[in-house]
Backbone as numpy.savetxt, mean C-alpha at the origin, in Angstrom:
# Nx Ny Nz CAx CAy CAz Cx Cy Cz
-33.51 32.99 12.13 -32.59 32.24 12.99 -31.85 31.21 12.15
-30.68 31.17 12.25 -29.58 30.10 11.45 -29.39 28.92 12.27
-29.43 27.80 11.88 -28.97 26.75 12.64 -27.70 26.31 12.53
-27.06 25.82 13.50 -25.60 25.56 13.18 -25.25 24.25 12.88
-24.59 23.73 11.64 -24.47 22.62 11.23 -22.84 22.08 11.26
-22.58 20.88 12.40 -21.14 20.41 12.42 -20.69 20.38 10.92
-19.22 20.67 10.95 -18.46 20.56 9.56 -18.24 18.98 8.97
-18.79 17.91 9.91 -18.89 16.75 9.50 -20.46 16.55 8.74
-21.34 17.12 9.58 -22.44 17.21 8.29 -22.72 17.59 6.71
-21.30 19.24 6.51 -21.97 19.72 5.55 -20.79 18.92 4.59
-20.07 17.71 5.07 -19.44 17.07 3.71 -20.03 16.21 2.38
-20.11 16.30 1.60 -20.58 15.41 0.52 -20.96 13.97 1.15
-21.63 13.50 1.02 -21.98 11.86 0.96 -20.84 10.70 1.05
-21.09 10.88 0.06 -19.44 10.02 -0.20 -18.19 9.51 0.59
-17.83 11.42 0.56 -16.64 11.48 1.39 -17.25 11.28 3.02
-18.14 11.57 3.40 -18.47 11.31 5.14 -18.57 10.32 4.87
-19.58 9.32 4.15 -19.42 7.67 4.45 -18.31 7.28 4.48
-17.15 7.69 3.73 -15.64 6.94 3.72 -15.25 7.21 5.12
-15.17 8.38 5.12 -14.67 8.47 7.07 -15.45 7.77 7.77
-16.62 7.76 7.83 -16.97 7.00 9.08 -16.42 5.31 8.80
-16.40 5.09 7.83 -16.74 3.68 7.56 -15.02 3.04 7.77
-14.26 4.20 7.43 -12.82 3.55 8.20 -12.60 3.96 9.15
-13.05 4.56 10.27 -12.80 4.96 11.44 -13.39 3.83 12.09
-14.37 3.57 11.83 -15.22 2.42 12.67 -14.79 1.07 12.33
-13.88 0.80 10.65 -13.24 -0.50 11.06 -12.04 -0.25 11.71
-11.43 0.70 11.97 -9.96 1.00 12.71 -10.46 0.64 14.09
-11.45 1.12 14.79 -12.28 0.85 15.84 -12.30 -0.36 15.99
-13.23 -1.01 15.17 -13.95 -2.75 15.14 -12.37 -3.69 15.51
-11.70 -3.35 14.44 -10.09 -4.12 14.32 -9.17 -4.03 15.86
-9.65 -2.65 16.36 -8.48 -2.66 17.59 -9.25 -3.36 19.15
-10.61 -3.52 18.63 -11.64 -3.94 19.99 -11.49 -5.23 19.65
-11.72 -5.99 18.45 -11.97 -7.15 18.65 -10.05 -8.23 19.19
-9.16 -7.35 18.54 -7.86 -7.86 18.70 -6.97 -7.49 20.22
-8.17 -6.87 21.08 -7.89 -6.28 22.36 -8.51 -7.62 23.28
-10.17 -7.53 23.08 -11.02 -8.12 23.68 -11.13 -9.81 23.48
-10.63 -10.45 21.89 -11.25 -11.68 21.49 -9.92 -12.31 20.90
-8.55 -11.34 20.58 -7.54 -11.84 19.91 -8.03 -12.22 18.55
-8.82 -11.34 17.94 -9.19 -11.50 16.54 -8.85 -10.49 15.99
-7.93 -11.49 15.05 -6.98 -9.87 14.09 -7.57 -10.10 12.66
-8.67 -8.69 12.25 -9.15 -8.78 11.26 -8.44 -8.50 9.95
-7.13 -8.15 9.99 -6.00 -8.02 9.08 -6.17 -9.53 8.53
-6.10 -10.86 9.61 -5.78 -12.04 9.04 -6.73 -12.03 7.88
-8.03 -11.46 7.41 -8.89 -11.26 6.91 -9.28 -10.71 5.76
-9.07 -9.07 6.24 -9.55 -7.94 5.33 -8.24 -7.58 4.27
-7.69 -8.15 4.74 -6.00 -7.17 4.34 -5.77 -7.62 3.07
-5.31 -7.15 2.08 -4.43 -7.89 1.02 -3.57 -8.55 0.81
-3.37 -9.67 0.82 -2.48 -10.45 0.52 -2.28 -11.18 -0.98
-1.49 -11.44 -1.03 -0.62 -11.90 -2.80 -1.49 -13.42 -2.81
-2.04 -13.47 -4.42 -2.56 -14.28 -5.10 -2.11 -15.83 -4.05
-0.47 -15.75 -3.95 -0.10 -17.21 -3.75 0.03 -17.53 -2.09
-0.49 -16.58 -1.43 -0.39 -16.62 -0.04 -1.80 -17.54 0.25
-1.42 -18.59 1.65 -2.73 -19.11 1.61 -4.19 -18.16 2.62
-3.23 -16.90 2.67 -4.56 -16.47 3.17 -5.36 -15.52 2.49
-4.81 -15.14 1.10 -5.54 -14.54 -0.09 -7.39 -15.15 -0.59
-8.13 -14.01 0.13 -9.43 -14.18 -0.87 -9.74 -12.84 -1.70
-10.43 -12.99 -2.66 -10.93 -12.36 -3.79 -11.30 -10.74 -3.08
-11.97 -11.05 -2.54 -12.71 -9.74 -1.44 -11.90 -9.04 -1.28
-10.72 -9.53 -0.80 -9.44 -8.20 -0.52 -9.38 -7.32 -0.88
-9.09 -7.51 -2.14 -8.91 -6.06 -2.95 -9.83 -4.75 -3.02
-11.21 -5.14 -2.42 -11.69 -4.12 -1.36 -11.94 -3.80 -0.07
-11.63 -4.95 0.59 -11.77 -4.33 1.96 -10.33 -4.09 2.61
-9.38 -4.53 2.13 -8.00 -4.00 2.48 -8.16 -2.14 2.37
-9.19 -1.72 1.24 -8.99 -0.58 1.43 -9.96 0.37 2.79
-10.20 -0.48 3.64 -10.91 0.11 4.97 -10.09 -0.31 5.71
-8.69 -0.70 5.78 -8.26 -1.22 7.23 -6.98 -0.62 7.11
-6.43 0.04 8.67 -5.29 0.68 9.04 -4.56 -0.30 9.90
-3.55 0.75 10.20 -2.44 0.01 11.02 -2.15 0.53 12.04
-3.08 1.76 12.29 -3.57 2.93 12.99 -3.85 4.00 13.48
-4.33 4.93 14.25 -4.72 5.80 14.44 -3.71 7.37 13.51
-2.83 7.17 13.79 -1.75 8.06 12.72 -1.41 7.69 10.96
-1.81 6.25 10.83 -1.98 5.92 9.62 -3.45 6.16 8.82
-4.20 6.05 10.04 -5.86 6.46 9.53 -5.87 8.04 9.47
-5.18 8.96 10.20 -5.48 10.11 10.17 -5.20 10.84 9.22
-3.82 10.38 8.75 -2.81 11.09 7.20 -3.83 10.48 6.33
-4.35 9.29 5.95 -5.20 9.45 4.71 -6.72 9.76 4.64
-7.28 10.05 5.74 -8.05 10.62 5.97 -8.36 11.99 5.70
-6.99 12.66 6.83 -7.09 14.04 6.40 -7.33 14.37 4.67
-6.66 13.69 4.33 -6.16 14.10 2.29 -7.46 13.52 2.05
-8.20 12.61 2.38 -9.70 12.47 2.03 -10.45 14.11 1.93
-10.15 14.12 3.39 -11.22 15.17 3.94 -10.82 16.22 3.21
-9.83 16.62 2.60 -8.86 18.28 2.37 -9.33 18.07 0.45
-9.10 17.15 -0.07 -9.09 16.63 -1.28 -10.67 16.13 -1.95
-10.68 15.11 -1.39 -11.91 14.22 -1.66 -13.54 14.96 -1.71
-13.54 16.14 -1.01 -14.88 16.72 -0.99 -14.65 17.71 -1.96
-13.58 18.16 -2.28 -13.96 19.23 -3.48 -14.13 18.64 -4.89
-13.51 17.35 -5.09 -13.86 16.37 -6.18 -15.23 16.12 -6.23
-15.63 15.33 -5.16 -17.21 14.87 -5.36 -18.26 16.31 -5.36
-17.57 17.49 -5.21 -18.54 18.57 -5.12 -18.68 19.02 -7.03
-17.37 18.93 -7.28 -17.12 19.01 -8.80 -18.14 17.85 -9.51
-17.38 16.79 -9.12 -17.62 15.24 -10.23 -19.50 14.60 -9.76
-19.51 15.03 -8.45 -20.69 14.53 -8.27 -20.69 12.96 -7.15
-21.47 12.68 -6.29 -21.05 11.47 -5.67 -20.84 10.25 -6.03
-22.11 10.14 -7.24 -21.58 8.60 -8.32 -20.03 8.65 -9.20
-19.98 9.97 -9.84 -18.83 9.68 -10.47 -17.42 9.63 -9.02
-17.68 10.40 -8.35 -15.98 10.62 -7.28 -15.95 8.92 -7.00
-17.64 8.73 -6.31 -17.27 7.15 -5.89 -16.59 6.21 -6.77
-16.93 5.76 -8.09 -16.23 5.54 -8.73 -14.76 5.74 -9.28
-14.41 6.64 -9.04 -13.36 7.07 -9.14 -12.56 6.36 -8.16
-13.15 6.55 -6.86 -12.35 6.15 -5.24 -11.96 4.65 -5.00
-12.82 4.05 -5.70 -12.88 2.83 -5.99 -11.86 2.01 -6.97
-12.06 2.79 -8.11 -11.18 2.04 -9.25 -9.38 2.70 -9.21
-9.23 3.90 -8.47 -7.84 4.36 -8.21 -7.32 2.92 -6.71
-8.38 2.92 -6.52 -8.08 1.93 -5.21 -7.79 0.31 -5.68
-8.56 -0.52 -6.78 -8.50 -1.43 -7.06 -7.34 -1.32 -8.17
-6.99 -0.38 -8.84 -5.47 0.09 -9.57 -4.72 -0.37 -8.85
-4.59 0.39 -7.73 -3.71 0.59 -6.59 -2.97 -1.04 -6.58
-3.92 -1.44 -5.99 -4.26 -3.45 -5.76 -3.62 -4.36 -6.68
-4.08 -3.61 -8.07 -3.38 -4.14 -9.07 -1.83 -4.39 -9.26
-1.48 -3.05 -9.39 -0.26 -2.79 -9.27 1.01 -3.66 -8.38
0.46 -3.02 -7.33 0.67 -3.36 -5.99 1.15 -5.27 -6.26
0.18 -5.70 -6.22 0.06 -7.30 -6.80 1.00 -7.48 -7.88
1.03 -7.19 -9.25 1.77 -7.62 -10.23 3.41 -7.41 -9.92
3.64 -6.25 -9.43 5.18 -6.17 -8.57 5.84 -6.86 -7.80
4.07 -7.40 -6.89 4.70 -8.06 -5.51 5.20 -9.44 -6.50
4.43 -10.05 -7.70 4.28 -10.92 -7.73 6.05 -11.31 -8.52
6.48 -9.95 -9.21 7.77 -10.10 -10.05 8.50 -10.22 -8.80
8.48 -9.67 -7.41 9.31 -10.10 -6.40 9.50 -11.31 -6.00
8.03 -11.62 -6.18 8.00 -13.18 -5.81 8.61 -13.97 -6.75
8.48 -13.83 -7.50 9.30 -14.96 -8.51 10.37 -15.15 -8.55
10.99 -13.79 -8.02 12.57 -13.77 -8.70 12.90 -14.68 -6.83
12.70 -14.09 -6.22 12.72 -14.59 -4.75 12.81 -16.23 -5.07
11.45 -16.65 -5.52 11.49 -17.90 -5.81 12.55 -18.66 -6.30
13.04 -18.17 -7.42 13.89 -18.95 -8.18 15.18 -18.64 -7.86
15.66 -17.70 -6.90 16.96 -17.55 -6.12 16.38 -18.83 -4.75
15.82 -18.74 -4.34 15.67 -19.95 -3.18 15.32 -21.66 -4.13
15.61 -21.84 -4.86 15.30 -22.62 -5.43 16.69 -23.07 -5.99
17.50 -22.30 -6.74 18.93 -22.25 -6.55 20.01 -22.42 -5.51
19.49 -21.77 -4.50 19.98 -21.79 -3.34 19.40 -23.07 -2.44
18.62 -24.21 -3.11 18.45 -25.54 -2.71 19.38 -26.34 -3.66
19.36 -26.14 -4.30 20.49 -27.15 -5.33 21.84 -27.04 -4.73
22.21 -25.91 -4.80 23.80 -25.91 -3.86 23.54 -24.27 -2.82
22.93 -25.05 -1.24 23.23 -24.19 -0.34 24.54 -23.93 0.08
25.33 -23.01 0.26 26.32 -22.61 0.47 26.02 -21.39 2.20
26.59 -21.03 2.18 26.58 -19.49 3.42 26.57 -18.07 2.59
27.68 -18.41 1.88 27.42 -17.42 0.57 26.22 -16.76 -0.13
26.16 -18.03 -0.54 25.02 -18.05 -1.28 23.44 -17.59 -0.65
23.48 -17.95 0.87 22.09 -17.57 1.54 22.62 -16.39 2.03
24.09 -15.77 2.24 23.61 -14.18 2.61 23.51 -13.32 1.09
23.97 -13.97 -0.31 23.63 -13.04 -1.47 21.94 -13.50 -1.66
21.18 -14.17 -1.16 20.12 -14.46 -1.20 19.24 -13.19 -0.18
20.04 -13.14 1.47 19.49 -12.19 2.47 19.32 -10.96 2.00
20.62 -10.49 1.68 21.36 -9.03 0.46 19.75 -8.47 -0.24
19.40 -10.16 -1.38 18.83 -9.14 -2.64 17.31 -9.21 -2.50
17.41 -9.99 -1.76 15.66 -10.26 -1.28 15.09 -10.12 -0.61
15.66 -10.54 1.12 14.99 -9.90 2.14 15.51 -8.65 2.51
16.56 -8.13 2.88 17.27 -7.01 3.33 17.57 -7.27 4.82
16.83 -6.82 5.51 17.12 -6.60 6.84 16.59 -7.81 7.41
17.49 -8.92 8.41 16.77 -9.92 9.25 17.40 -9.84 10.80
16.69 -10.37 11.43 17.34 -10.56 12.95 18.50 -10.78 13.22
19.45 -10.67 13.78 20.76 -10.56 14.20 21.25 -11.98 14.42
20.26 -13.31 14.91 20.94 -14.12 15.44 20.80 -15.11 13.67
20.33 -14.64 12.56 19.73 -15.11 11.18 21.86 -15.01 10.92
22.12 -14.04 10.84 23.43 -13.50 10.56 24.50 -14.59 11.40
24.12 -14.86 12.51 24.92 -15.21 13.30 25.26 -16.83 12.70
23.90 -17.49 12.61 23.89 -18.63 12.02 24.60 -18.83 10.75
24.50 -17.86 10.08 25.52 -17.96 8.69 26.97 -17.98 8.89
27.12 -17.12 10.16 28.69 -17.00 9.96 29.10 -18.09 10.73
28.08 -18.83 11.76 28.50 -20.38 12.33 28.36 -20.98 11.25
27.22 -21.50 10.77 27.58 -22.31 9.47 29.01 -22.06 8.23
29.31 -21.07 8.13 30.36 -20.62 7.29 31.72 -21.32 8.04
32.04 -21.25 9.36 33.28 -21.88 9.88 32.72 -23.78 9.48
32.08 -24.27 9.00 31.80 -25.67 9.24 30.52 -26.24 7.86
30.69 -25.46 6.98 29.76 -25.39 5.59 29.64 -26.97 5.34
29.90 -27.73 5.48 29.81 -29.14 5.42 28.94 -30.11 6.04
28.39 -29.46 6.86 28.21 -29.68 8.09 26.25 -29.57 7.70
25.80 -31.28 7.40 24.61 -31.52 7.37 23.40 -31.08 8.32
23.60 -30.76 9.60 22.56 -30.43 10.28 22.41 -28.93 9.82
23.71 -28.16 9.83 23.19 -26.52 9.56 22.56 -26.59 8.02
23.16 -26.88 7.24 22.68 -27.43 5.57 21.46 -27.29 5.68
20.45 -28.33 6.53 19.08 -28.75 6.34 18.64 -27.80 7.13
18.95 -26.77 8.17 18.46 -25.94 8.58 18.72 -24.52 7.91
19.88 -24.46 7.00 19.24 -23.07 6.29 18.60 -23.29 4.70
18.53 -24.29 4.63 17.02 -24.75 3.61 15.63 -24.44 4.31
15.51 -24.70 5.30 14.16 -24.27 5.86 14.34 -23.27 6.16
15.09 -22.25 6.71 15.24 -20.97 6.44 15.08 -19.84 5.82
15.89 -20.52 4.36 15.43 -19.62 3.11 13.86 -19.77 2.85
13.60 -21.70 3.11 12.03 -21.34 2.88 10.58 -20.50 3.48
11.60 -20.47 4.45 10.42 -20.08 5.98 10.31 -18.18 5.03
11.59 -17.93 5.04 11.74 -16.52 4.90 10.99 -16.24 3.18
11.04 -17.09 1.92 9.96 -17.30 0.93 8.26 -17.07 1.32
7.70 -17.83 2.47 6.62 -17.70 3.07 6.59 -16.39 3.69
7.01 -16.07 4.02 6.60 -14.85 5.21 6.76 -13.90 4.14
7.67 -13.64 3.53 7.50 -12.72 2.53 5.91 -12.42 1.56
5.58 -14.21 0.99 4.25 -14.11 0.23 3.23 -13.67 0.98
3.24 -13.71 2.45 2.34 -13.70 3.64 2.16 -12.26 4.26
2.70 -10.64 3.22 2.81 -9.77 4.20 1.40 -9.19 3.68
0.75 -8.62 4.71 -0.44 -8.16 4.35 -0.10 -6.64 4.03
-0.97 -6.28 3.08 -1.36 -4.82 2.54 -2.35 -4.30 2.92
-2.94 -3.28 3.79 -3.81 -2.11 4.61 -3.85 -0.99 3.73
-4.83 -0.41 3.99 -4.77 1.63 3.81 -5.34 1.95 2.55
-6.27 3.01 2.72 -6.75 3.64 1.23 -5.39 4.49 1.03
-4.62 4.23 0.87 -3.13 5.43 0.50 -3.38 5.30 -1.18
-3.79 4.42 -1.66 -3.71 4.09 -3.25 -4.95 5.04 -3.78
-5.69 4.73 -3.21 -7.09 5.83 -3.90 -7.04 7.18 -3.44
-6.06 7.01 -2.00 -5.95 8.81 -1.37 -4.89 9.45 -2.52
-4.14 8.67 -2.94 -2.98 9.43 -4.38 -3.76 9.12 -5.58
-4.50 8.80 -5.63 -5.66 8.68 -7.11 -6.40 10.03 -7.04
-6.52 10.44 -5.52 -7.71 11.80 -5.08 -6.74 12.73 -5.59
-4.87 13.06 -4.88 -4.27 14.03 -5.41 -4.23 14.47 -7.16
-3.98 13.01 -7.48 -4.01 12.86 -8.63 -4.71 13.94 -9.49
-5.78 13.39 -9.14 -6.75 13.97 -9.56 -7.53 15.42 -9.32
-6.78 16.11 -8.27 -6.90 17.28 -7.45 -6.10 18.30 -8.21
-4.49 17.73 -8.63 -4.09 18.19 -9.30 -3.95 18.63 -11.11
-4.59 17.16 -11.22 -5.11 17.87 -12.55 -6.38 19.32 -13.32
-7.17 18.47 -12.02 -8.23 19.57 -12.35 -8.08 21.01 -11.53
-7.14 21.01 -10.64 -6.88 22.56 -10.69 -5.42 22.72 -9.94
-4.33 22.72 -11.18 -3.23 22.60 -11.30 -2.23 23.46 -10.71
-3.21 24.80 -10.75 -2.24 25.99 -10.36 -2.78 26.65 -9.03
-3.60 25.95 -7.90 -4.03 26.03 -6.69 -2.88 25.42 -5.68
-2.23 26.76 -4.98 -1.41 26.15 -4.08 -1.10 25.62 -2.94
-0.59 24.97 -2.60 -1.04 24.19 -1.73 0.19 24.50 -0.64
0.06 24.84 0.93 1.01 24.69 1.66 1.83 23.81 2.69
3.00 23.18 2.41 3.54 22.08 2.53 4.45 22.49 3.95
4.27 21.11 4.40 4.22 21.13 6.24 6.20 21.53 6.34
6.86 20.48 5.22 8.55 20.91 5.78 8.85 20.82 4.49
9.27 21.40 3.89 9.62 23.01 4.70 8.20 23.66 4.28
7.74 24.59 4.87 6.48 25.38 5.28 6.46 26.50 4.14
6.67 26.15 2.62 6.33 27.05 1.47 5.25 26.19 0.78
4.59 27.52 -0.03 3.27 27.18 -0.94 3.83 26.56 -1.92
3.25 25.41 -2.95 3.57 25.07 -4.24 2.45 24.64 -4.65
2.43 24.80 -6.23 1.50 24.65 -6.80 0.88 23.11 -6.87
-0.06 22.69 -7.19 -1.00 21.32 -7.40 -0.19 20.51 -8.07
0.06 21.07 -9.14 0.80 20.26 -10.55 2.14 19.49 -9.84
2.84 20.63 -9.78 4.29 20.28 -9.05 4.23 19.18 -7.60
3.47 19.71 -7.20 3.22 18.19 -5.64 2.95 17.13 -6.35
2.13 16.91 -7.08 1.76 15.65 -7.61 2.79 15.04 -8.33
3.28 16.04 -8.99 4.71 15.45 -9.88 6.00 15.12 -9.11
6.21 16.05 -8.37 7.10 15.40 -7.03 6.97 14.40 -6.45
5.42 14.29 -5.83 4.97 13.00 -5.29 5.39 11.40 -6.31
4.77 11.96 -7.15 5.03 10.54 -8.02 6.20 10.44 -8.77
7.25 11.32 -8.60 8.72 10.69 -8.43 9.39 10.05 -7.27
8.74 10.77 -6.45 9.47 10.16 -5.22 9.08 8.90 -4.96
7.81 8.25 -5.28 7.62 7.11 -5.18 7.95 6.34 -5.96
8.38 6.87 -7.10 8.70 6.42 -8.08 10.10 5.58 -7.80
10.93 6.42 -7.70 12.25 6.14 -6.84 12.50 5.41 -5.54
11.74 5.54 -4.69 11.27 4.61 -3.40 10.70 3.50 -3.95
10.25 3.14 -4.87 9.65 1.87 -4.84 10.49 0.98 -5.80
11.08 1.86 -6.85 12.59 1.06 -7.62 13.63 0.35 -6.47
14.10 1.10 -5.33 14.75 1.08 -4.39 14.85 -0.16 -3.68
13.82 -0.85 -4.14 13.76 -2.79 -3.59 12.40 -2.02 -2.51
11.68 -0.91 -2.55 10.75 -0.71 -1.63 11.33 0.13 -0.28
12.62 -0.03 -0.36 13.02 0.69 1.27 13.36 -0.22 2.12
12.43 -1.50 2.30 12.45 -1.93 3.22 11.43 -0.95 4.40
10.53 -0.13 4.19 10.18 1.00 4.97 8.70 0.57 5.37
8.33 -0.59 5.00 7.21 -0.94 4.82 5.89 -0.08 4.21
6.33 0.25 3.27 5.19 1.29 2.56 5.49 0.86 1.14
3.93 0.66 0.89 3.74 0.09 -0.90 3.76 0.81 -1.63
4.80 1.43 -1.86 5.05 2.58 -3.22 4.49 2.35 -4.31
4.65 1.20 -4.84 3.92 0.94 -5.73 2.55 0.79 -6.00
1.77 0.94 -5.00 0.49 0.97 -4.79 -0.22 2.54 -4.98
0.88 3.15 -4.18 0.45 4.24 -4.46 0.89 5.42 -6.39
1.59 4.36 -6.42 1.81 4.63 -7.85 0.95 4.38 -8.74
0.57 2.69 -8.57 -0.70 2.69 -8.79 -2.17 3.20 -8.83
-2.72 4.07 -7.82 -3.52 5.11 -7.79 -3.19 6.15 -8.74
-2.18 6.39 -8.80 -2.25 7.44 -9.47 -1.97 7.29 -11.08
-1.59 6.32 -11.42 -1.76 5.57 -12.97 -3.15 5.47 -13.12
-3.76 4.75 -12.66 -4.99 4.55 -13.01 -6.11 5.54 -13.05
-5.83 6.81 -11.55 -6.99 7.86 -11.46 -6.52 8.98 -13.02
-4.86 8.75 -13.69 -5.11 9.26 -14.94 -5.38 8.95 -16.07
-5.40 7.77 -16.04 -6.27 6.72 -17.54 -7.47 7.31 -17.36
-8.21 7.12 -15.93 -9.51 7.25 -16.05 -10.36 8.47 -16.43
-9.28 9.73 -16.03 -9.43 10.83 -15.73 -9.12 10.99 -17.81
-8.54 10.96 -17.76 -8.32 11.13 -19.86 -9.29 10.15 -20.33
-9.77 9.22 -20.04 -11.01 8.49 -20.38 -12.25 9.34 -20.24
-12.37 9.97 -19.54 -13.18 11.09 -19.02 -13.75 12.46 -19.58
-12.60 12.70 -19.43 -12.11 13.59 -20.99 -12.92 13.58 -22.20
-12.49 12.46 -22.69 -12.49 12.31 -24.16 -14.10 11.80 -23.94
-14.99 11.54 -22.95 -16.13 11.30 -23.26 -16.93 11.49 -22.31
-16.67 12.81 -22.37 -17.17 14.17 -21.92 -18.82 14.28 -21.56
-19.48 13.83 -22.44 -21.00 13.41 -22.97 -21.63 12.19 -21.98
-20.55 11.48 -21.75 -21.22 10.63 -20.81 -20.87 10.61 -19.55
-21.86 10.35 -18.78 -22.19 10.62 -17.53 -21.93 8.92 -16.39
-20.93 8.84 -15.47 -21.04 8.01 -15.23 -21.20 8.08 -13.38
């Protein structure tokens, strides 16, 4: 007699602890911000070195928290489709490792970019205190923020008929600054950085396994998705980001790092980690 075992049982270790363990903070996050108005984003999430709600911890538990149920499912699935044939290969200590350090890459990355944004941001609003103009705060809106509320616009082009005019002055100084803050203040969610560390890495080790892609609905090989993939982000994240709210660079990050590690690997073959 055979017993029948759910397809959530017969997954590797690893990879089932990762699912459960972000499903249940996607869970925890939407009960407690339903029931108590506690948003564990203020928390878990990543935020930039200079934000005051940045702690150390982030940079791993940002990688358990979604934005939801359709954001948990896409990197999940690529967990589930990806992630178990790695740890069946690599083993559960080495994949974990792996999942981990493509993820804290990710973080890295992610961070040192945000932080060249920040600066340059900085020192255009900092300019743009010495001599505020209207001009000057929509070539400020233009290169830094992109897209703002309609009545943000409106105020410029009132201030622009009357630029002299001390009360608007001191109010689009706090403006530019408000919009400096909120920027340092956006939080970062999602294993997407270690889920493109998994392709990464999916595709190296078996390059010419094809894979079939949802639009348009033809097979392509491992190699080529991955290389596609990491142009396109490549290009999306040069792009000032989109504006699309997705950390390209994060996920660029994963996948820089899961191939250092992966040629580190390589070359020392003998050891077992």
């Amino acid at each position: 007699m055979t017993q029948y075992r759910p397809p959530l049982l017969n997954l590797p270790p690893v990879v089932k602890n990762l699912l459960i363990i972000n499903v249940i903070m996607l869970l925890a996050s939407m009960f407690l911000r339903s029931k108590f108005g506690i948003d564990l984003d203020r928390y878990l999430a990543l935020y930039y070195p200079k934000s005051t709600y940045f702690q150390p911890f982030q940079l791993i538990t940002h990688m358990f928290m979604h934005g939801g149920f359709s954001h948990l499912f896409f990197n999940m699935f690529a967990l589930f489709m990806f992630g178990r044939v790695l740890e069946s290969v690599w083993g559960p200590k080495r994949f974990l490792i792996y999942y981990m350090a493509t993820g804290l890459g990710a973080a890295a990355l992610h961070t040192f970019v945000g932080w060249i944004d920040y600066s340059s941001m900085k020192s255009a609003a900092d300019a743009f205190h010495n001599t505020p103009t209207p001009d000057l705060m929509l070539t400020f809106i233009r290169e830094h923020v992109g897209a703002v509320k309609p009545w943000v616009l409106d105020f410029v082009n009132s201030w622009s008929d009357n630029p002299s005019n001390s009360f608007q002055t001191q109010k689009a100084v706090m403006m530019v600054n408000q919009m400096v803050i909120e920027h340092i203040n956006i939080p970062t969610i999602g294993a997407s950085g270690a889920v493109f560390g998994i392709l990464l890495a999916f595709g190296m080790l078996f390059p010419n396994t094809e894979l079939m892609l949802l639009f348009p609905p033809i097979p392509i090989k491992a190699k080529y998705f991955v290389i596609g993939y990491g142009v396109l982000e490549l290009f999306m994240g040069v792009q000032n980001q989109t504006g699309d709210n997705i950390a390209h660079f994060a996920h660029l990050g994963g996948m820089l790092f899961g191939f250092i590690l992966i040629k580190y690997w390589q070359k020392n073959s003998k050891r077992f980690y």
